[in-house]
C-alpha positions in Angstrom: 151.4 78.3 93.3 151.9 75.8 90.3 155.7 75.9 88.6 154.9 75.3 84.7 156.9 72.1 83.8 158.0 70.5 81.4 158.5 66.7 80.1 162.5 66.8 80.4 161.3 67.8 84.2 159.9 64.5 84.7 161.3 61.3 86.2 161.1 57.8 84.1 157.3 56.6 85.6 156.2 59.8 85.3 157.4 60.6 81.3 155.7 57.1 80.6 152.6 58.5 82.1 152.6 61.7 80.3 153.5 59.9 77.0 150.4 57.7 77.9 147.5 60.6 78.1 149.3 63.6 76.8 151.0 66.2 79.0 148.1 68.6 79.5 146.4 65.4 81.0 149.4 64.5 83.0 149.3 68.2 84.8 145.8 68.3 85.9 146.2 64.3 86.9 148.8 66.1 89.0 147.2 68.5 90.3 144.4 66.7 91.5 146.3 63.6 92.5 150.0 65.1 93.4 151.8 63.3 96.4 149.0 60.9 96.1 148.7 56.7 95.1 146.0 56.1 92.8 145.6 52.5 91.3 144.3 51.7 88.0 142.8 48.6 87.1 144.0 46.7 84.3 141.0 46.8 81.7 140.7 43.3 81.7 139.7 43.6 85.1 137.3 46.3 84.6 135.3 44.1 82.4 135.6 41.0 84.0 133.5 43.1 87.2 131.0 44.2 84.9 130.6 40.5 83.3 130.1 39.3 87.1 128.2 42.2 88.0 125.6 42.0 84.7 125.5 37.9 85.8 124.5 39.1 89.6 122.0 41.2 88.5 120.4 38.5 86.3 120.4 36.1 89.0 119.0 38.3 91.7 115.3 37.6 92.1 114.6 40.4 95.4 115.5 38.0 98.3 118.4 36.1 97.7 121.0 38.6 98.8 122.9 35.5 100.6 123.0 33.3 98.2 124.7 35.3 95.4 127.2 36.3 98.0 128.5 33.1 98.8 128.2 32.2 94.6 130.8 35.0 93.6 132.7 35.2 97.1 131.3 38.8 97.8 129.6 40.1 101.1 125.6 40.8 101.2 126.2 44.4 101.6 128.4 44.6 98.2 125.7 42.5 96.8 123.5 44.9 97.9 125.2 47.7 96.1 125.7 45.6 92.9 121.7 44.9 92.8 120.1 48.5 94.2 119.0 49.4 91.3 117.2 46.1 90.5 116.3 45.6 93.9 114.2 49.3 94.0 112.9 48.0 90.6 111.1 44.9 92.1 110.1 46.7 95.3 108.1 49.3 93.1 106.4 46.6 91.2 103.0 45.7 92.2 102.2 42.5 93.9 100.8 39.8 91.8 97.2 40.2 91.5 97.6 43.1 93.4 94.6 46.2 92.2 95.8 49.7 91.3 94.1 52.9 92.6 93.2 53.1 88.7 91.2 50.4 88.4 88.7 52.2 90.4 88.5 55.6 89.0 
């Protein structure tokens, strides 16, 4: 059951929150999130991980997993994650002077 509240019902953190994204936004945060911590990253952070991230991806040529690692300080297998999407790219493309089934038909 969910008691209706009200902003006078909150404590200091909690108005400054609710001020923040609106009290509509601050009940379904807590209902979702209630009783819970949640961190959230300062924007500045945000981006800088998606400047290092774009810059991985850039530099990742499909076999040097170990090298970008010890570049930006991260494991392989978060390299890994960052480059997936790169990484199935390469994989898919055809060898170099490798034929396609269309060049025969």
């Amino acid at each position: 059951m969910w008691v209706e509240l009200k902003f006078d019902d909150l404590r200091d953190e909690q108005k400054m929150i609710a001020e923040a994204i609106g009290m509509e936004s601050y009940l379904a945060l807590a209902r979702k999130f209630g009783g819970t911590s949640i961190y959230i990253a300062k924007a500045e952070e945000i981006q800088r991980r998606m400047d290092r991230d774009k810059k991985i991806r850039e530099e990742f040529n499909g076999n040097n997993y170990s090298q970008l690692a010890m570049k930006y300080g991260l494991t392989e297998v978060w390299i890994r994650n960052i480059v997936l999407e790169k990484a199935m790219e390469i994989k898919r493309k055809p060898l170099e002077g490798q034929l396609d089934l269309k060049d025969f038909l």
